[in-house]
N, C-alpha and C positions, 0 to 999 in steps of 0.2 A: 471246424474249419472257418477262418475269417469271409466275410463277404469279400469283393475285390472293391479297389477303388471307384472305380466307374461307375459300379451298382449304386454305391453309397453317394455317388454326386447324381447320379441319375435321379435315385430319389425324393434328394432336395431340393431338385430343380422341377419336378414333377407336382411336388408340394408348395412350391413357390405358384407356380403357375396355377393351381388351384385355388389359391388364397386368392391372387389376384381377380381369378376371374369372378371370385364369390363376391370379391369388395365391389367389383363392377356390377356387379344384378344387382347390391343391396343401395347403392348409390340411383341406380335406375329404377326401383323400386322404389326410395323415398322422393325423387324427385315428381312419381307419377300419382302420389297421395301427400302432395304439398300443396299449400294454400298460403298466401300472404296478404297481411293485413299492414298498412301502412297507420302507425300512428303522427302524434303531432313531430313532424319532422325526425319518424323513425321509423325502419320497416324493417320487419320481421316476418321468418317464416315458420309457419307450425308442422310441424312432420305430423301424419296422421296413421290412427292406428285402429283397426277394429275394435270395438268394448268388447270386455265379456259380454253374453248376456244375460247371464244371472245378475250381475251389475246394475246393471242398467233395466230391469225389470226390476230389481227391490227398491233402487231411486225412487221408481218413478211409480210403485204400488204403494210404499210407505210414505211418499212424500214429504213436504218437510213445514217445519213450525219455527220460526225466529224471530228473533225482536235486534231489538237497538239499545243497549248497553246505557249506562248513564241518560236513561232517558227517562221523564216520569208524564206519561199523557193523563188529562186531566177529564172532563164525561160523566155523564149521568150511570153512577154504579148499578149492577142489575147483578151482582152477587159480593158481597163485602168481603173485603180481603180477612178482617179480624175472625170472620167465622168460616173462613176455606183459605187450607193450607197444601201446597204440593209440596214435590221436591227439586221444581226443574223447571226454566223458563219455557223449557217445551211442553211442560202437563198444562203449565197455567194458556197456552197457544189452543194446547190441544181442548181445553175443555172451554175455549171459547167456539173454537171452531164445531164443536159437536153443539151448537148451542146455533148455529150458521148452515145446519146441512141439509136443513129444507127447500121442499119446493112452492110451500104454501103462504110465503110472506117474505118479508125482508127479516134479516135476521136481527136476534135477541142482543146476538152481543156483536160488536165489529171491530173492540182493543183491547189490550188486557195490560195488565200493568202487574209486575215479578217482582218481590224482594229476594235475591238471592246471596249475599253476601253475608255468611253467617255473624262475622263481628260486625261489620256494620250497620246490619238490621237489627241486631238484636232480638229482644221478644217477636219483633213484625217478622225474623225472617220464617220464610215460605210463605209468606200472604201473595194470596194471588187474587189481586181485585179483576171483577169483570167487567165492562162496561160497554156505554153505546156513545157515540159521536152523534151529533147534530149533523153535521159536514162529514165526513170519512175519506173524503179528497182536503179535508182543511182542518185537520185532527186538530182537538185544542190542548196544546202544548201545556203543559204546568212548569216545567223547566228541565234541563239537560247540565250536562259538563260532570268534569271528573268527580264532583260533590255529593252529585246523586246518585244514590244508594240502588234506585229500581232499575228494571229493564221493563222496555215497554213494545208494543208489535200493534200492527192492524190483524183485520181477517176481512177480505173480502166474499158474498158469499155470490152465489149464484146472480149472475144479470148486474153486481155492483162491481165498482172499482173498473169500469170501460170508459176509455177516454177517444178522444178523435184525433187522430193524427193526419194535419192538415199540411196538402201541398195543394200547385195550381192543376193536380191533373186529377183531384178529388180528393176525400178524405176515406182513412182505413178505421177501424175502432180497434182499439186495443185493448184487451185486458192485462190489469195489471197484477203481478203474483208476490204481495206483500210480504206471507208466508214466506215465501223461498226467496226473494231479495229486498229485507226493509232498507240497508242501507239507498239501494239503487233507486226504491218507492218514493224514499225520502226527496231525493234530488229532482226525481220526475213530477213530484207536485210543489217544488218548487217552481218548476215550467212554469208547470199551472199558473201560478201565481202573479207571471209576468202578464203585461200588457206585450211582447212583443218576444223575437227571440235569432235576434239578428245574428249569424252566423252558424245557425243551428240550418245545415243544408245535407242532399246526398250529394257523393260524387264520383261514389265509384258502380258502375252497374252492368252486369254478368248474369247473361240469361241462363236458363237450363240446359239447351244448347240439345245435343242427341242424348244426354249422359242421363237424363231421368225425364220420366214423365211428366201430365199433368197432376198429379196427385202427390211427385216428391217422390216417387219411387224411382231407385237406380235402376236404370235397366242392363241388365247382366250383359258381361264384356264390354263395356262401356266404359270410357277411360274417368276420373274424377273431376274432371276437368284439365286446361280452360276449356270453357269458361265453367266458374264454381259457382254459378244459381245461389247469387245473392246480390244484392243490395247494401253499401256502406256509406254510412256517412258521421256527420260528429252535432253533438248538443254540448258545445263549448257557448255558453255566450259571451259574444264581444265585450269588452269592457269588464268584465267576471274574472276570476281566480279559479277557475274550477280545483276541486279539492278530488284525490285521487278515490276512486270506490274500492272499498277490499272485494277480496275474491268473495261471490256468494255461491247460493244453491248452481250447481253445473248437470244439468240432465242432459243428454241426447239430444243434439241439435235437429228440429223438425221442421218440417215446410210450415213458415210463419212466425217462428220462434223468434224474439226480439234480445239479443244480447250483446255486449259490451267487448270491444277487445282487448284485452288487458282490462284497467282500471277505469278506462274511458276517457275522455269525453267520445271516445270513436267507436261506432257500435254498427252495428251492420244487423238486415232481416232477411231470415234465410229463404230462398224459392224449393227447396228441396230437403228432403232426410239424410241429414249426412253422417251415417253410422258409422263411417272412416273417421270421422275423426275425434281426437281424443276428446278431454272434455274439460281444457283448460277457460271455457268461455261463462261468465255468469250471465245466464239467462232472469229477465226481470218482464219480460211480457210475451203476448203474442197477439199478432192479428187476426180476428177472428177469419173463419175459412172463404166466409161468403164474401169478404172485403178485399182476397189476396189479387185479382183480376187488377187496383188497381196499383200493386206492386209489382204485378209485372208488366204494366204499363211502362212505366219507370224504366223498367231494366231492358225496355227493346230501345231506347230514345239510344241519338246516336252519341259514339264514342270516339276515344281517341286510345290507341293501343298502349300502355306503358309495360317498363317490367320493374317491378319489386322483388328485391334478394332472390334478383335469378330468375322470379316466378312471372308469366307473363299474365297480365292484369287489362282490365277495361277500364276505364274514368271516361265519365260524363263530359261533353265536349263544353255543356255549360251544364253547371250545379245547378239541384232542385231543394229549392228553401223550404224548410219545413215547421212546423211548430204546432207542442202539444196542447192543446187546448179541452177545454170541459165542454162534455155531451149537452145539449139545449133540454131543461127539463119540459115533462109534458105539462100541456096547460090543465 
């Protein structure tokens, strides 16, 4: 026997009404693990999503090893490329880095230079020269561009590659993670290298608010914000070109983690662990822990409320100038 008609509109009206109400949780759901970041005269929102966490514990136990492409760093060699051959710009990383994993000195080696391109190395390819810098904030360059044949990287080891990141409300120290973002390394010791660094300010700042502790932990039923426990601002400099950074290493954004929005020049530092969200951000440093007191100095100074793509935001009533500059060595 056929259903009757009513049954059959009843149904689809029953099923309408379900869909709808689902589209409305899933809409209320993305809007309450959304975050927006404003770039140069653009704002965007990122929907946020729990990681696996088998993911995000093999990221972050195997770590990561990379260089810079058409690049050939130049250095006092401490294993010759002609008599050590890998297969992978990551063996010749990795077997610097095991040469760097002491606690008894500065390390052996701090760059490595890759022939990987089998026609274009030729006989050299898989040489992996090992070497040491004088400077390792002021690597000495041999040459770059699409000509050169090698890839080249840093390794920072323990207590090296920490810079000071200066405002008027004190200075943070930063370590820097060559390994996991040369490209971003490259631009940040460009910094370095200025006398000054005029436009390079925060200006947007978002305390922890009830939603996480002092240590960056979220505290259960706690919404993600606002405010989102962090700190944004940009290292464009005035008068500069900035040139965009590719996406690098993306680990799990942690309390102090230093990473880039998109390609940057706009980069923000986090006050909390923000395991919501995905993990579109390259991270290229972090403030050490006992420095983060005076980033969250920063982030209590007064605001002025906006909203970005919907998402409602804090900016600094007046921007705080900042600029990376090199640690004072000891006498």
């Amino acid at each position: 026997m056929g259903r009757k008609q009513a049954d059959s509109q009843y149904g689809r009206f029953t099923l309408l009404v379900l869909f709808l109400i689902a589209a409305v949780f899933c809409c209320m759901a993305y809007r309450s693990f959304s975050v927006a970041f404003k770039g140069s005269g653009d704002a965007f929102s990122v929907g946020s999503r729990t990681r696996l966490a088998s993911d995000a514990k093999d990221e972050e136990e195997n770590g990561c090893c990379r260089g810079i492409e058409h690049l050939e760093l130049w250095g006092d060699a401490v294993k010759w490329g002609s008599e050590f051959k890998v297969n992978s710009s990551e063996e010749c990383c990795k077997a610097c880095q095991e040469m760097c994993s002491g606690d008894d000195g500065p390390c052996l080696c701090d760059s490595w230079v890759f022939c990987g391109d089998r026609e274009a190395c030729g006989s050299r390819f898989g040489e992996c020269w090992l070497k040491k810098q004088k400077d390792t904030l002021d690597p000495d360059r041999r040459d770059s561009g699409d000509k050169v044949i090698w890839t080249s990287g840093l390794v920072f080891g323990r207590g090296e590659g920490i810079v000071n990141l200066k405002t008027e409300y004190g200075i943070a120290h930063v370590k820097l993670l060559p390994e996991c973002a040369p490209h971003s390394i490259a631009y940040i010791l460009e910094l370095l290298a200025l006398t000054h660094c005029a436009g390079c300010q925060f200006y947007r700042a978002e305390s922890r608010g009830n939603s996480w502790d002092a240590q960056g932990n979220h505290i259960e039923h706690a919404p993600f914000g606002p405010p989102f426990a962090l700190i944004q601002g940009t290292l464009e400099v005035q008068g500069t070109i900035f040139k965009d950074i590719p996406l690098e290493a993306c680990p799990t954004i942690k309390r102090g983690s230093i990473a880039w929005v998109g390609s940057g020049p706009e980069f923000f530092i986090s006050l909390a662990n923000h395991n919501e969200w995905r993990k579109p951000y390259t991270v290229f440093g972090y403030v050490l822990p006992e420095d983060m007191e005076m980033i969250e100095k920063i982030a209590q100074l007064p605001t002025i409320p906006d909203v970005w793509s919907n998402v409602k935001v804090s900016v600094l009533e007046r921007p705080v100038p900042l600029r990376f500059i090199r640690m004072k060595k000891s006498p």
